[in-house]
C-alpha positions in Angstrom: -9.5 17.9 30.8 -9.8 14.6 29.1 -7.2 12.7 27.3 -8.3 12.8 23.1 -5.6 10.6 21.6 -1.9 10.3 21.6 0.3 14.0 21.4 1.5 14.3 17.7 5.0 13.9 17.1 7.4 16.1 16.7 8.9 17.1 13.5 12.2 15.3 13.7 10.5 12.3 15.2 8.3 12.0 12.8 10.9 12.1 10.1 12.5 9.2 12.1 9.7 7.1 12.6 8.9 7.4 8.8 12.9 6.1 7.8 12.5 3.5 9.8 9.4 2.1 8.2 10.9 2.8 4.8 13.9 0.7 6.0 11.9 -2.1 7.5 9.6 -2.2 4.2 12.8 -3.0 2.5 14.1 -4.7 5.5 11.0 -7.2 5.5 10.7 -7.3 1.7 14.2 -7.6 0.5 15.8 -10.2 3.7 12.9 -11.5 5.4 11.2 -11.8 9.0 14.1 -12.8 10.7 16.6 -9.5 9.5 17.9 -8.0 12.5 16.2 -5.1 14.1 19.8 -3.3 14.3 19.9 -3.7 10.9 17.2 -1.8 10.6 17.8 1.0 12.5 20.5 1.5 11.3 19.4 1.4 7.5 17.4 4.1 8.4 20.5 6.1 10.3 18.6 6.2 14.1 19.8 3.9 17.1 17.9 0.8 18.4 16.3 3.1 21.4 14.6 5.1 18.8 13.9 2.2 17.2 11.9 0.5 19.9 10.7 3.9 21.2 8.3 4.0 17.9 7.8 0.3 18.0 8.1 -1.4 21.0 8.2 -4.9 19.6 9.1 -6.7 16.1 5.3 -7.4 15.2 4.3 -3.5 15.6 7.2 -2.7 13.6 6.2 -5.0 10.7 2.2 -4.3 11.1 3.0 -0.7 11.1 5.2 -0.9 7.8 2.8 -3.3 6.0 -0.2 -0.7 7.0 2.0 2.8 6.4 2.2 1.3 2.9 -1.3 0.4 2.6 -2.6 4.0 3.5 0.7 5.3 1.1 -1.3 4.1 -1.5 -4.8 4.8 0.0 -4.1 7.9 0.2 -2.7 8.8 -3.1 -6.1 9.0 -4.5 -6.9 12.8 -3.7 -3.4 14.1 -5.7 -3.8 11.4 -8.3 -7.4 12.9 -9.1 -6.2 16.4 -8.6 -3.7 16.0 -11.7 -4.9 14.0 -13.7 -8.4 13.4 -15.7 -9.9 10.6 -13.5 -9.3 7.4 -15.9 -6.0 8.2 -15.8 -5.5 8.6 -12.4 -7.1 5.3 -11.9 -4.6 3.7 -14.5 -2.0 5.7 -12.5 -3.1 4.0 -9.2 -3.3 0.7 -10.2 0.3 0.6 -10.8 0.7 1.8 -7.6 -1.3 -1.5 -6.3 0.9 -3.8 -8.4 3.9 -2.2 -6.5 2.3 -2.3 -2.9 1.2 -6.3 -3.8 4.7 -6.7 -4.7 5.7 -5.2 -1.3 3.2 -7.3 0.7 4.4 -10.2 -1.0 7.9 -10.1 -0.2 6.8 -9.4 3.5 4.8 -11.9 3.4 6.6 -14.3 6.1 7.1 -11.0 8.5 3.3 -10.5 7.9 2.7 -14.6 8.9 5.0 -13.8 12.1 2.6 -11.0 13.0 -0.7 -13.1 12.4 1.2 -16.3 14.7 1.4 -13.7 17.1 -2.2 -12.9 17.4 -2.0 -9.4 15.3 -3.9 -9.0 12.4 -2.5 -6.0 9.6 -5.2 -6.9 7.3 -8.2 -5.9 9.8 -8.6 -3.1 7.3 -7.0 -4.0 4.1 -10.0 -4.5 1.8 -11.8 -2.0 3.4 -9.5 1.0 2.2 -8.7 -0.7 -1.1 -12.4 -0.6 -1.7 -12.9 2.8 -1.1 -10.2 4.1 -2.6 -11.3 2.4 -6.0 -15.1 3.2 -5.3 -13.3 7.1 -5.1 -11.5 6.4 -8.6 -14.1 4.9 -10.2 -17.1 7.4 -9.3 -15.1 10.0 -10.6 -14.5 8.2 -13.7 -17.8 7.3 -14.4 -18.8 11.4 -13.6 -16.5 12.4 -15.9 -17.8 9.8 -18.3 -14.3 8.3 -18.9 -15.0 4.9 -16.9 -18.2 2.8 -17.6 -20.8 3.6 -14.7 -21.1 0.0 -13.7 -17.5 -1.1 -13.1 -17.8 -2.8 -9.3 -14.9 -1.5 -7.1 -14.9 -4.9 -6.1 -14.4 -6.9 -9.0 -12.0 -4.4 -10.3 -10.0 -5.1 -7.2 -10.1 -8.8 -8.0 -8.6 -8.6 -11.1 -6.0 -6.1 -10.1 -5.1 -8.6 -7.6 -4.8 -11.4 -10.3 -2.7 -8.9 -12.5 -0.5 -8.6 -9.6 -0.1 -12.5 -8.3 0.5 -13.4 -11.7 3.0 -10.7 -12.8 4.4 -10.4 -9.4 8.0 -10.5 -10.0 10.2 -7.7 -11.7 10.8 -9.4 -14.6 7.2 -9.6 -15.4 6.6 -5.8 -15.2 5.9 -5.1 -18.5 3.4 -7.9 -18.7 1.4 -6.4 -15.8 1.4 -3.0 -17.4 0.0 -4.7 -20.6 -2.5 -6.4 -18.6 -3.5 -3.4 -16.8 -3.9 -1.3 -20.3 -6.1 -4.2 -21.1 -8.2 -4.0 -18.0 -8.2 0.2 -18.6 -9.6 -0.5 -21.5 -12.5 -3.2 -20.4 -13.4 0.9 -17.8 -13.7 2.3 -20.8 -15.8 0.6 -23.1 -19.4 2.0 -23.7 -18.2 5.2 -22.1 -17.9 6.7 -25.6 
């Protein structure tokens, strides 16, 4: 019989392999590359043999925190759409991106170690952004609540602008002005 793919995990290792990218998110994030990965394990209440079990070195563990997060908010797309009206969904989501940009960015220097390393966590990146927005936006435009020809990727262009120049906490309120501004740019000529 030939071999498909990897066995799926069991419940409870599951549940522990999903702490302890949650941990190292905030791990990475919050302390930087070079926060120990006992800390981290234990931050997420599981030894250092489960640990390296999931994540056999300190580069999967990073790439594997920085992408669970990426496909977090990939993914968020069907249940935004399914209960909201699609615009704002979209509006929904794109909060959602500042907070992943914000993530990235304070992982940044793990994410460097990864790429010195020969890795690359962004072989994907754009990829999924795109068609999560192209998903957004087509179901705007069909419900005739987000102008036909908004490009999925300009739109991610300026959200990343929004996010590198609000980036910080402080600065929330500004970003959610900006993207109310850039809503409203998706709307116009829709009416």
């Amino acid at each position: 019989m030939p071999v498909t793919g990897a066995r799926p995990l069991r419940a409870d290792a599951r549940r522990n392999r999903d702490r302890l990218l949650d941990a190292a998110v905030r791990a990475f994030s919050h302390d930087g590359p070079d926060v120990t990965l006992d800390a981290i394990a234990k931050d997420a209440g599981v030894g250092i043999g489960t640990l390296y079990r999931h994540f056999p070195t300190r580069e999967a563990l990073i790439e594997a925190a920085y992408r669970n997060e990426l496909a977090r908010l990939c993914d968020a797309v069907p249940g935004l759409l399914e209960s909201a009206p699609p615009d704002e969904a979209l509006r929904a989501w794109m909060d959602r991106f500042v907070d992943y940009m914000t993530t990235k960015r304070g992982m940044a220097d793990a994410l460097r170690a990864v790429i010195a390393t020969g890795g690359d966590p962004y072989a994907h990146s754009r990829d999924r952004l795109v068609d999560a927005l192209t998903t957004l936006l087509r179901a705007g435009a069909a419900a005739r609540t987000v102008r036909p020809d908004a490009d999925p990727i300009d739109v991610l262009t300026l959200l990343s602008g929004v996010s590198l120049a609000t980036g910080d906490p402080e600065r929330r309120p500004q970003a959610g002005r900006l993207l109310d501004l850039l809503m409203d740019g998706l709307r116009h000529g829709t009416r």
